[in-house]
C-alpha positions as CSV (number, residue, x, y, z in Angstrom):
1,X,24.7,101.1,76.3
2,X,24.6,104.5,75.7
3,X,25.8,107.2,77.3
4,X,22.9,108.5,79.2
5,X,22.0,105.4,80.1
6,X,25.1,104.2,81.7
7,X,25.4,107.7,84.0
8,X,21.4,106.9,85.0
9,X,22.1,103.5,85.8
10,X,25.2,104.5,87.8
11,X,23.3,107.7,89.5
12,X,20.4,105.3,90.4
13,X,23.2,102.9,91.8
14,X,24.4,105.5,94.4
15,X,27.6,106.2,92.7
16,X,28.9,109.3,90.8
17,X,28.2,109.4,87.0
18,X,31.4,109.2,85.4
19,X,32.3,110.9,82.4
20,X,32.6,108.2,79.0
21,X,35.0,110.3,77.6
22,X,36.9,109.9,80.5
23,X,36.2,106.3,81.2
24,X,37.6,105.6,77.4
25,X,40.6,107.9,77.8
26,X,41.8,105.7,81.4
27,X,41.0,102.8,79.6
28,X,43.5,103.7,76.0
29,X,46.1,104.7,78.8
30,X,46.1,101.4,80.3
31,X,45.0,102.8,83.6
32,X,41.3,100.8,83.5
33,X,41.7,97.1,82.2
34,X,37.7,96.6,82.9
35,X,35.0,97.7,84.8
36,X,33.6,95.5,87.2
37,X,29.9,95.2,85.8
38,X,27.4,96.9,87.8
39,X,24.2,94.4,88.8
40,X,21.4,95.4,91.1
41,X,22.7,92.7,93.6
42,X,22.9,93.5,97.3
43,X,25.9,91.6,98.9
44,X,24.0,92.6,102.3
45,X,20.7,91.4,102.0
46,X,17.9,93.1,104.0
47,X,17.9,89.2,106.2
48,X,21.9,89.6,106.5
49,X,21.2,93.4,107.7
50,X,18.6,92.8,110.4
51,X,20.9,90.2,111.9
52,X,23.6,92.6,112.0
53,X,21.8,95.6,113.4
54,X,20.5,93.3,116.4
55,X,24.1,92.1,117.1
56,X,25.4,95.7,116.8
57,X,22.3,96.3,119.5
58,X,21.1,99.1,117.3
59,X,17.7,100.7,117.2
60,X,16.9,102.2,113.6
61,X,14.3,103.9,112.0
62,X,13.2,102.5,108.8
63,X,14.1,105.3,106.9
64,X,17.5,104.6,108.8
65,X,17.6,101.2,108.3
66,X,17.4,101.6,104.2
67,X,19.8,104.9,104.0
68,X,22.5,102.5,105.9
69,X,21.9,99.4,104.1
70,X,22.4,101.2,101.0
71,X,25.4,103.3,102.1
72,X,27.3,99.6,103.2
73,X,26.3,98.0,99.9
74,X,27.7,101.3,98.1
75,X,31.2,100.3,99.9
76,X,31.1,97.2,99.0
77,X,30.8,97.9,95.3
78,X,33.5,100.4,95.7
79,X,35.8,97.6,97.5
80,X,34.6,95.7,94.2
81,X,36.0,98.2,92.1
82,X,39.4,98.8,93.5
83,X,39.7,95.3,93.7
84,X,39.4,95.3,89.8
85,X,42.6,97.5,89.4
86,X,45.6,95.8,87.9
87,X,48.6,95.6,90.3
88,X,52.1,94.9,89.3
89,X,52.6,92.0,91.3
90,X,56.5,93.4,92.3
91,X,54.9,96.6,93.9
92,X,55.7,96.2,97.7
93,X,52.8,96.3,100.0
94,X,52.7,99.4,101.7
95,X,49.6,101.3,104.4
96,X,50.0,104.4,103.0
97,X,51.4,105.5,99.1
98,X,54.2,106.8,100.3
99,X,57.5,104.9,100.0
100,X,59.1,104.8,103.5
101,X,62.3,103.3,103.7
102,X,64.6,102.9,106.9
103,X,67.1,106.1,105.0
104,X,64.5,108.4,105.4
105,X,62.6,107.1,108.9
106,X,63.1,109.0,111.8
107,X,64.7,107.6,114.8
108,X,62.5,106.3,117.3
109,X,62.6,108.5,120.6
110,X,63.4,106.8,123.9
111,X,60.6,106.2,125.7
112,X,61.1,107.9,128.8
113,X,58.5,108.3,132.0
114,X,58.1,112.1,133.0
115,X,56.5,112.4,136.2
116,X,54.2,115.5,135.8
117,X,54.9,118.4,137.9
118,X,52.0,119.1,139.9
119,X,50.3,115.6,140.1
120,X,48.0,117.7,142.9
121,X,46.3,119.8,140.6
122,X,45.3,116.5,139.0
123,X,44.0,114.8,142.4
124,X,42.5,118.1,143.6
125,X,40.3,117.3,140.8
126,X,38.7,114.0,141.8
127,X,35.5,113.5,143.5
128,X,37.4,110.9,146.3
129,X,40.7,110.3,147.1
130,X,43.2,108.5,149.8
131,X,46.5,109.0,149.8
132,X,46.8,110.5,146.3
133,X,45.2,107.6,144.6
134,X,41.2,108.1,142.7
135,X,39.0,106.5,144.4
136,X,36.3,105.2,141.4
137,X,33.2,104.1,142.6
138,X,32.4,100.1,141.8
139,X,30.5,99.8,139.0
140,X,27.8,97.2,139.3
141,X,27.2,94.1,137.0
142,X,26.1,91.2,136.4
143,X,27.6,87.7,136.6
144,X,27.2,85.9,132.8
145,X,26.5,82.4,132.7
């Protein structure tokens, strides 16, 4: 495919055009084994969607609707593509790049209860109170079957 075509088909996608010189440089250095190939298949179908948005309770406009299809379906193809990274399988799993080891973790503090020092400043701001406890008005509900 040339060129041209593959930055179109990737703009059209929703995704930044990337550069093929680029692309083939990452790929000589080992860095990109293969691209996962990029179809025109939505992983959340417009039925799938519709279901979600009334269990989410949400009221779109259609304009809406589309623009956040699109934008899930765009993370979904970029979950795709991370996915399609080669990992040395003896890398340790980690939440955040940066090696932390028990050498260089802080000590945990104690956890100690402060009592604040002017807990009437606090009360004095309350609607209700009795004996320096908020009163909160009952919120009403229903009982669910």
């Amino acid at each position: 495919m040339p060129a041209l075509c593959r930055q179109k088909a990737r703009a059209s996608s929703g995704l930044d055009p990337i550069d093929d010189s680029l692309l083939r440089s990452l790929r000589k250095a080992g860095r990109i084994i293969r691209m996962p190939e990029q179809t025109n298949r939505e992983e959340i179908t417009l039925q799938v969607f519709e279901r979600l948005v009334e269990l989410a309770a949400l009221e779109l406009e259609p304009a809406e609707a589309k623009y956040l299809r699109r934008q899930l379906n765009n993370q979904l193809t970029a979950i795709h593509e991370l996915e399609a990274i080669p990992l040395d399988e003896s890398s340790p799993v980690t939440t955040h790049g940066v090696p932390y080891t028990p050498a260089i973790r802080p000590s945990t503090r104690a956890d100690e209860w402060l009592p604040y020092p002017h807990p009437e400043d606090i009360l004095g701001q309350a609607p209700e109170q009795v004996e320096g406890y908020i009163i909160v008005p009952e919120i009403p509900h229903t009982e669910l079957e």
